[in-house]
C-alpha positions in Angstrom: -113.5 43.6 -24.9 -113.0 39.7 -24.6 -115.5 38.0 -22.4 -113.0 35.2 -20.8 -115.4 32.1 -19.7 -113.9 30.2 -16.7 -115.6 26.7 -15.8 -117.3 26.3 -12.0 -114.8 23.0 -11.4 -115.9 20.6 -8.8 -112.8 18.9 -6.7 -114.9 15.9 -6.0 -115.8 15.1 -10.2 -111.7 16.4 -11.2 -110.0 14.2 -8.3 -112.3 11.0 -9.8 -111.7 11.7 -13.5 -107.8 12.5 -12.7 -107.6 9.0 -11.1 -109.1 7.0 -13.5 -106.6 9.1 -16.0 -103.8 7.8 -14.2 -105.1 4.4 -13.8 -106.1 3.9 -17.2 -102.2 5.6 -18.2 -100.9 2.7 -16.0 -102.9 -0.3 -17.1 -102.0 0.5 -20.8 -97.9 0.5 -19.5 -98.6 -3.0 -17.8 -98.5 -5.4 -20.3 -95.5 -5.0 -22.2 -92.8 -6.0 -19.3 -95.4 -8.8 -18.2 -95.2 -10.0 -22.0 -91.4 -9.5 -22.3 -90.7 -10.8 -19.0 -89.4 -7.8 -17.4 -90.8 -8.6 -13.5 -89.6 -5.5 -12.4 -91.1 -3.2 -14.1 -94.3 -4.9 -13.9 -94.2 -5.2 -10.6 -93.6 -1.6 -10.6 -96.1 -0.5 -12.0 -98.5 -2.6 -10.0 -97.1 -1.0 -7.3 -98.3 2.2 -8.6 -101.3 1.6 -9.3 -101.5 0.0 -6.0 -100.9 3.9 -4.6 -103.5 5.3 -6.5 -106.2 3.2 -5.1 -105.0 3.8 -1.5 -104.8 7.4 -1.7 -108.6 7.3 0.7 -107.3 4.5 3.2 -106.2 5.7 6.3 -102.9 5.8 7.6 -101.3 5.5 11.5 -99.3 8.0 12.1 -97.6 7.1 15.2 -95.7 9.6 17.1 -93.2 9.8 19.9 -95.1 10.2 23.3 -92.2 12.5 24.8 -91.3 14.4 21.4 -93.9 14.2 19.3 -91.7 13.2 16.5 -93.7 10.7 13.8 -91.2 7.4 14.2 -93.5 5.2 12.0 -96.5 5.9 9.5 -98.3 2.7 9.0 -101.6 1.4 7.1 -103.3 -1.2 8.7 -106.5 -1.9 6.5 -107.0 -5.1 5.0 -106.2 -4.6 1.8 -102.8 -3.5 2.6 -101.9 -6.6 4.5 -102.7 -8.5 1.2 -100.5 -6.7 -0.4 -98.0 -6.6 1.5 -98.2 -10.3 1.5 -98.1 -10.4 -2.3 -95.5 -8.3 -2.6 -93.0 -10.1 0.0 -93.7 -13.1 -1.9 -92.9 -11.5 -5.3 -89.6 -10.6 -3.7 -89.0 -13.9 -2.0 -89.8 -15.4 -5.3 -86.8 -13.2 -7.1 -84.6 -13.7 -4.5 -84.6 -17.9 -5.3 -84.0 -17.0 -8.9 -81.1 -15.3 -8.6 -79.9 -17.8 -5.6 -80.4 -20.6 -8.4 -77.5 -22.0 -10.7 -78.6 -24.8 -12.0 -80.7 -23.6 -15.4 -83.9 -26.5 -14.9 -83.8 -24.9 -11.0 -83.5 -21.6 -12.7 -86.1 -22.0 -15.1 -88.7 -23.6 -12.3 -87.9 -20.6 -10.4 -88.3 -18.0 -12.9 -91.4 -19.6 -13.1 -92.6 -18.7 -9.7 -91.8 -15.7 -9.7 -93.8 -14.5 -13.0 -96.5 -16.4 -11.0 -96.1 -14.4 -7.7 -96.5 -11.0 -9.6 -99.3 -12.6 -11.8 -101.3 -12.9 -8.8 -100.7 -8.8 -7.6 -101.7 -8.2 -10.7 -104.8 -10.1 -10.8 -105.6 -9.2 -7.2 -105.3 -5.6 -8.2 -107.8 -5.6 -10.7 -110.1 -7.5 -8.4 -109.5 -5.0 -5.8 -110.1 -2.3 -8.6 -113.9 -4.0 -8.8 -114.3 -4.0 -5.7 -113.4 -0.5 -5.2 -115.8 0.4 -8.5 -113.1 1.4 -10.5 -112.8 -1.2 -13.3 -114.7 -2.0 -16.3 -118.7 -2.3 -15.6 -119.4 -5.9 -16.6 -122.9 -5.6 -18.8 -125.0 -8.5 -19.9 -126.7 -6.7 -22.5 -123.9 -5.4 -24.7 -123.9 -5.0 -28.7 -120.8 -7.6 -28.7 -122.6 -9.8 -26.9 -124.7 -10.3 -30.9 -121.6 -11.9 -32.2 -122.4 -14.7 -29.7 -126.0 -15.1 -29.7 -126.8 -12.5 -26.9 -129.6 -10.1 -28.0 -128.4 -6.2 -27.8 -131.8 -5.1 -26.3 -133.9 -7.7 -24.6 
């Protein structure tokens, strides 16, 4: 008879391990719209990885005092408000480009915008840092011999 072998999982070790997963999945699908100039997309997929680092911040769930019906679900923590900011300014920033006709405006505008999302994505990976959920920045690394830096000082 077959002896079946069924692993002790811990929620805690699979809930960290599935995030970085999907993290990781997202960050390798960011690059190509940024590099062929596809704002959408990449702002997109900012915007989900955006959701996967908020899935501990708290939300306001604010109800109807009569009813009890929810009539607004809000998130108030800092991190939010920034993006929030960034992303109204991505949107403000496509909205000029297609408000544009003339092509130098046009160009100048298509500008800002790669810009705007430029910045989300850059203040996403600083928030991913911050958060401890981006690369470990090592001093004593073996590539560091290329340049001079000793492996194991």
């Amino acid at each position: 008879m077959a002896s079946y072998f069924k692993p002790s999982l811990s929620p805690d070790k699979d809930a960290g391990w599935g995030l970085i997963y999907r993290l990781n999945n997202l960050w390798a699908r960011v690059d190509t719209p940024a590099e062929n100039g596809d704002y959408d997309s990449w702002n997109i997929v900012l915007d989900r990885i955006y959701c996967n680092l908020l899935y501990r911040n708290k939300m306001e769930i604010i109800k109807d005092e009569k009813t009890g019906d929810v009539t607004e679900v809000r998130i108030n923590e800092e991190p939010h408000k920034i993006f929030t900011y960034l992303t109204k300014n991505i949107f403000q920033a496509k909205a000029e480009f297609y408000r544009v006709s003339v092509q130098r405006e046009k160009t100048l505008a298509r500008s800002r915008w790669y810009y705007k999302v430029l910045l989300k994505d850059i203040w996403l990976r600083k928030y991913m840092q911050e958060l401890g959920l981006y690369l470990k920045e090592v001093a004593n690394d073996p590539g560091s011999v290329l340049f001079g830096g000793g492996g194991g000082r």
